[in-house]
LOSE-346678 format. One line per field, with one value per residue (C-alpha): residue in three letters; chain; x, y, z. Coordinates in steps of 0.02 Angstrom, whole numbers, m for minus. Each point is the difference from the previous one (the first is absolute). Layout:
// residues N
code = c(ALA, ...)
unit = c(A, ...)
c1 = c(X, ...)
c2 = c(Y, ...)
c3 = c(Z, ...)
This chain:
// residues 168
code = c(UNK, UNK, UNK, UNK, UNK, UNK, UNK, UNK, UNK, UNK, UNK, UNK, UNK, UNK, UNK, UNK, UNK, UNK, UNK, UNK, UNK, UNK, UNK, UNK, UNK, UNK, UNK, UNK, UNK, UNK, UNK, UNK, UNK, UNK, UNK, UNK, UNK, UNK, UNK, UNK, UNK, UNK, UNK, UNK, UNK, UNK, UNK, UNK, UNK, UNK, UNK, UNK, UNK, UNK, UNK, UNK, UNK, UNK, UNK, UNK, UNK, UNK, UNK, UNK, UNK, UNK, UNK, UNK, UNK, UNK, UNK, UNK, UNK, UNK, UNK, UNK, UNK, UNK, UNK, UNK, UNK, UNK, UNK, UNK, UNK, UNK, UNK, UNK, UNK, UNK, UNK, UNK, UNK, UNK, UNK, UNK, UNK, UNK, UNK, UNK, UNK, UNK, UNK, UNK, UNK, UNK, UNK, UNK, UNK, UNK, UNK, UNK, UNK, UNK, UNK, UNK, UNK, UNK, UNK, UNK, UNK, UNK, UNK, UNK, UNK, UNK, UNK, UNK, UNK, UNK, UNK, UNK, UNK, UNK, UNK, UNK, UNK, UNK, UNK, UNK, UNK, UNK, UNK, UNK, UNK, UNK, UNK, UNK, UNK, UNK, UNK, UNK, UNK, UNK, UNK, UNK, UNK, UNK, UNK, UNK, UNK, UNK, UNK, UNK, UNK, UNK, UNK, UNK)
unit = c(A, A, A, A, A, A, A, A, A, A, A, A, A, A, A, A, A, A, A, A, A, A, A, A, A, A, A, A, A, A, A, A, A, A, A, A, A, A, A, A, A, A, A, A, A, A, A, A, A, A, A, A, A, A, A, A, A, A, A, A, A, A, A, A, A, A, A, A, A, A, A, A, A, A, A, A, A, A, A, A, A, A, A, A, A, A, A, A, A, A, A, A, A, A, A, A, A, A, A, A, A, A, A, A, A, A, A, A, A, A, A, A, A, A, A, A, A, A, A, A, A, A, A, A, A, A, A, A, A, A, A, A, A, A, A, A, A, A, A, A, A, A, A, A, A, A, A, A, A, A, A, A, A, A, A, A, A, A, A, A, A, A, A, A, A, A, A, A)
c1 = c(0, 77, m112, m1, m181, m58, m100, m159, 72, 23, m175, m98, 99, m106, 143, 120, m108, 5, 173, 29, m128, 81, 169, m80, m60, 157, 94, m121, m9, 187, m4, m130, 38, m20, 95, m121, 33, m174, 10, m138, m81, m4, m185, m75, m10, 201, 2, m94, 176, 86, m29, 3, 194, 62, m89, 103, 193, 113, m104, 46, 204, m35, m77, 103, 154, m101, m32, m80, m124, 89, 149, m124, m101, 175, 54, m154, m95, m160, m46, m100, m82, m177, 20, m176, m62, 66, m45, m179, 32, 64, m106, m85, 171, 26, m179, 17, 177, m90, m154, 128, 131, m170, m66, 154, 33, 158, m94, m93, m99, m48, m157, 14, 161, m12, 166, 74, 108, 48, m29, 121, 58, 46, 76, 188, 9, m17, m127, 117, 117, m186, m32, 179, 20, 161, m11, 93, m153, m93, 122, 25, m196, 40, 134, m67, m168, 103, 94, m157, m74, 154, m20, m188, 16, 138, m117, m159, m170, 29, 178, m27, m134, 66, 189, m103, m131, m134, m144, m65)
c2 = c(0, 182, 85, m27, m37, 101, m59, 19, m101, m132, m2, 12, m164, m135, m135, 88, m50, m189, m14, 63, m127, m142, 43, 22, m192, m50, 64, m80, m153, m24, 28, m102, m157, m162, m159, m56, 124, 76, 173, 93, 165, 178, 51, 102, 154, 9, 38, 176, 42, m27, 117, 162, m64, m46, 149, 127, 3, 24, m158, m82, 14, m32, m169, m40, m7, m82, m171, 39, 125, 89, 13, 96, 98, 37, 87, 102, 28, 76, m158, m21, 174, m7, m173, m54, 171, m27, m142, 3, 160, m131, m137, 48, m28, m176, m66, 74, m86, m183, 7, 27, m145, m113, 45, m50, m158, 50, m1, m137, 15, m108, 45, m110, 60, 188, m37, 65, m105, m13, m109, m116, 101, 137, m89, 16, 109, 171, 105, 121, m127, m56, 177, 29, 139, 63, 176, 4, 100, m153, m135, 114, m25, m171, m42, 102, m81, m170, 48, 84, m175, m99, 127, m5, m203, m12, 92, m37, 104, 90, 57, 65, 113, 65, 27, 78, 86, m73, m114, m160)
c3 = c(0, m34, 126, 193, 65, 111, 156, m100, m143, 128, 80, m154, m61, 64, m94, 112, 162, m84, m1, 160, 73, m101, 70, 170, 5, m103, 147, 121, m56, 0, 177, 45, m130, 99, 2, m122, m125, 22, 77, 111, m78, 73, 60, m101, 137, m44, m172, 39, 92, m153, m133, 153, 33, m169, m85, 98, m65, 168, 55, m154, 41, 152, m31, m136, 117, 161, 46, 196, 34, 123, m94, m103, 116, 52, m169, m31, 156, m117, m42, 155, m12, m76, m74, 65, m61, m203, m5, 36, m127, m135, 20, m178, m72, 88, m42, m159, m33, 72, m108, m155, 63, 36, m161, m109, 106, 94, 187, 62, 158, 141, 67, 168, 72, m127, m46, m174, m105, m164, m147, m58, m162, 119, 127, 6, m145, m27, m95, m50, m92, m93, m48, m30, 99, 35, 99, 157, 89, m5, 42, 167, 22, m33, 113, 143, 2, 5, 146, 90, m30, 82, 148, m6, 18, 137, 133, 77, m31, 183, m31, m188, 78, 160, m93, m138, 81, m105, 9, m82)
């Protein structure tokens, strides 16, 4: 791309949102990947934490680079400020971005546990190789969301919301 998007750019992009997501649960499901190969999905009350972090630039470097969430709260200490706040703001943008990822087949949802997965020609591979996308912007998106998913999986519902200040 020879422009820079702007934050507007970003949250009008719905395909944007779906790549996030599919990072997000990429980066979840590595975490949480049992001895059986079959890994256990984030709950759907996650993903609308997604798109307010990895929409927001310093968050994206700072995610990028992190593999705890302290280590992260750490480096940017806005991340807790308001979280709960923009994301209830951006939860257009997230259901938006899941209707589009449901409707093309990438998401698959289990309606007894409301846990979001994905299907298996999205699974271990990225959209943006399939759409050939090469911009850096959006493999940052990309490889934040993954780490926010690793972090996301290694700690319990309670301690996501209290170190977060958010609630499920």
């Amino acid at each position: 791309m020879n422009k820079k998007l702007d934050l507007f750019d970003v949250l009008q992009n719905t395909t944007i949102g779906v790549i996030a997501i599919q990072s997000f649960v990429l980066g979840y499901n590595a975490v949480t990947k049992g001895k059986k190969g079959k890994a256990i999905d984030p709950r759907i009350q996650h993903l609308f934490y997604v798109l307010p972090i990895v929409f927001e630039s310093s968050f994206v470097e700072t995610f990028k680079s992190s593999t705890e969430l302290y280590t992260a709260i750490s480096k940017d200490k806005n991340l807790t400020l308001d979280l709960q706040n923009v994301a209830n703001k951006m939860s257009s943008q997230t259901f938006d971005s899941l209707n589009l990822g449901f409707s093309k087949g990438i998401f698959l949802l289990d309606k007894d546990s409301m846990r979001v997965g994905l299907t298996d020609d999205y699974n271990n591979k990225s959209i943006l190789i399939k759409m050939k996308i090469s911009d850096q912007y959006f493999k940052n998106i990309r490889n934040a969301a993954f780490r926010l998913g690793n972090i996301f999986a290694k700690k319990d519902e309670k301690m996501l919301q209290l170190t977060l200040n958010i609630r499920f």
